[in-house]
C-alpha positions in Angstrom: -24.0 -26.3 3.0 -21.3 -23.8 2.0 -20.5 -23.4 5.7 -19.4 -27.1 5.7 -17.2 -26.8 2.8 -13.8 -25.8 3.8 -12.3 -22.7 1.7 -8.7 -22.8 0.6 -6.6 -21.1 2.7 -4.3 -18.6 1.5 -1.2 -17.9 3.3 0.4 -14.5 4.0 3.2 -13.0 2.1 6.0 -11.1 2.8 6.2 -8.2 0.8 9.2 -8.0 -2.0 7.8 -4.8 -3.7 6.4 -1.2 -4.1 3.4 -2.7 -6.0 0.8 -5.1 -3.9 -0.4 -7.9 -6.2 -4.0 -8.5 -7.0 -5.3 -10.6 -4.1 -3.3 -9.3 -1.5 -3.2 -6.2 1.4 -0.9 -4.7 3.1 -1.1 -5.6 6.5 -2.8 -2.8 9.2 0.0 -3.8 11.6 3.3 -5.0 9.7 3.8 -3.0 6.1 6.4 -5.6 5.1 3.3 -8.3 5.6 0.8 -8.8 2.6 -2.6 -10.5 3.5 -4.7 -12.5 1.4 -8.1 -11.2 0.1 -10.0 -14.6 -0.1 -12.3 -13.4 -2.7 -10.1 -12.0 -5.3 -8.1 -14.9 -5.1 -11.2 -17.2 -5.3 -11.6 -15.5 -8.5 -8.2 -15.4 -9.8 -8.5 -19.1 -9.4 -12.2 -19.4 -11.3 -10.2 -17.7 -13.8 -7.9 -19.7 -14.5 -10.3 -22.6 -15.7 -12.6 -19.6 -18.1 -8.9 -18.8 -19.6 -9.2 -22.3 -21.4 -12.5 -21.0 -23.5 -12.4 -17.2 -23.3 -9.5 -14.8 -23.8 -7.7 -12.7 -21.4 -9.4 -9.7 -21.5 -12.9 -10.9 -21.3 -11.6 -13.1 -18.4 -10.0 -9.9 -16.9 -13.1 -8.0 -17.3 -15.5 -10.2 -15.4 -12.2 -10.5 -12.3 -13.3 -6.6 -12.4 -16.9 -7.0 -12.0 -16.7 -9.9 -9.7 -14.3 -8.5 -7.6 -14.7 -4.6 -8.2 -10.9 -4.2 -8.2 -9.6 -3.7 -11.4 -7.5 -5.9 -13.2 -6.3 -5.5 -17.1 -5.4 -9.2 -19.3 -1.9 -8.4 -18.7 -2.3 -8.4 -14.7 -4.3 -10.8 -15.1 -1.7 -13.6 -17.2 0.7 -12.4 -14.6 -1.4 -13.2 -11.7 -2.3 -16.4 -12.8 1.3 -17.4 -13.7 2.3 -16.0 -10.8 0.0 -18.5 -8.4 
């Protein structure tokens, strides 16, 4: 049934600096493009609802294991109020 359910989409972004954002790429054929990594940001949005019982760094520390990129609580609050 998961095939049925539509994903949020996220869109490309241009990039503005030297350091690429948790949830993005750089682009294999534009470096000034950034591409979304659905499941990092997937997770940086399942985040956002454990951040109203847990605290940052346990939040961050399962963002790591889900996603296997690492991510520390203050990457983490700026992500999520980044998006």
């Amino acid at each position: 049934m998961t095939s049925l359910m539509q994903q949020p989409q996220f869109p490309t972004k241009k990039r503005r600096a030297r350091v690429i954002p948790f949830g993005y790429k750089k682009s294999e054929s534009d470096d000034k493009i950034l591409e979304p990594i659905q499941e990092e940001l997937e997770a940086l949005e399942q985040a956002k609802v454990y951040l109203d019982n847990s605290s940052y760094r346990e939040v961050a520390n399962w963002v790591t294991k889900k996603t296997g990129r690492y991510i520390s609580h203050v990457g983490l609050l700026k992500a999520v109020n980044r998006y």
